[in-house]
PLY file of the C-alpha trace (Angstrom):
ply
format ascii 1.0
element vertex 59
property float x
property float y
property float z
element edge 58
property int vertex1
property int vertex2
end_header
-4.36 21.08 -15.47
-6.76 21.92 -18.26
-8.88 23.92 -15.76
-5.92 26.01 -14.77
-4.95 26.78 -18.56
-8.62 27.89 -18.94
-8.01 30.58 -15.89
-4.72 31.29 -17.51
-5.91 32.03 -20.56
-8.64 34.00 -19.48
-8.19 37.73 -19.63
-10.49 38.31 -16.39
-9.21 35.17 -14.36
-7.64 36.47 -10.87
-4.53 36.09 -9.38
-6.71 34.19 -6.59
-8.33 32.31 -8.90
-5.13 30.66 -10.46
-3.72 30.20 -6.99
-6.61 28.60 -6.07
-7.04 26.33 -8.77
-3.11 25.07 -8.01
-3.82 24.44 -4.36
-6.37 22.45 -5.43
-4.43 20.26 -7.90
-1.70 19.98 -5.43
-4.36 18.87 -2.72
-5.30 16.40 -5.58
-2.26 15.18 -5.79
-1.06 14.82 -2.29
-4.13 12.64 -2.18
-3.71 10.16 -5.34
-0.15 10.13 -3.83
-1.46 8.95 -0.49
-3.56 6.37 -1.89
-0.75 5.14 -4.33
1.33 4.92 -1.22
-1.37 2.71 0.35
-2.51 0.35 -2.80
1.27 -0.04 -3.48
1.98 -1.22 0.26
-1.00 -3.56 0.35
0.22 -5.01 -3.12
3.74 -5.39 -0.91
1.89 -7.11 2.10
-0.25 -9.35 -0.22
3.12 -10.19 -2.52
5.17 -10.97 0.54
2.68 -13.37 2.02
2.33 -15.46 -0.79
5.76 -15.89 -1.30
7.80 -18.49 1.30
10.42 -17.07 3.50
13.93 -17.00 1.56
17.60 -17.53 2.95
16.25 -18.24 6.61
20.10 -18.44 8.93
20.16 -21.32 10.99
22.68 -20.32 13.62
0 1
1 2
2 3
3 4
4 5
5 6
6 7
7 8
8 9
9 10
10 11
11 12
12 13
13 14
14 15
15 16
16 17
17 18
18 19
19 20
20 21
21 22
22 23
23 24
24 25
25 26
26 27
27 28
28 29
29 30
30 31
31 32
32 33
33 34
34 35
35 36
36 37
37 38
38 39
39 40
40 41
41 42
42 43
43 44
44 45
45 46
46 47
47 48
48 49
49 50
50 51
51 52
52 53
53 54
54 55
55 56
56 57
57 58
């Protein structure tokens, strides 16, 4: 975000050149999202398997 309050703050800075500087944070984004979403599901898989199956029903 400190590269878009530079643009901002810059008298000359372009309409484009703010909008491009937030569709580039938000593509950031979307992808640290993404590979939170995958770390935290392996953490998941890893937690699950090392823990024994719990209240198994015997019918």
């Amino acid at each position: 975000m400190h590269i878009l309050a530079d643009l901002v703050a810059k008298e000359d800075s372009t309409e484009d050149e703010v909008t491009e500087e937030i569709t580039r944070a938000a593509r950031l984004k979307a992808e640290v999202t993404q590979r939170l979403v995958a770390i935290d599901e392996k953490l998941t898989a890893v937690s699950n398997m090392s823990q024994p199956e719990a209240n198994t029903s015997q019918v």
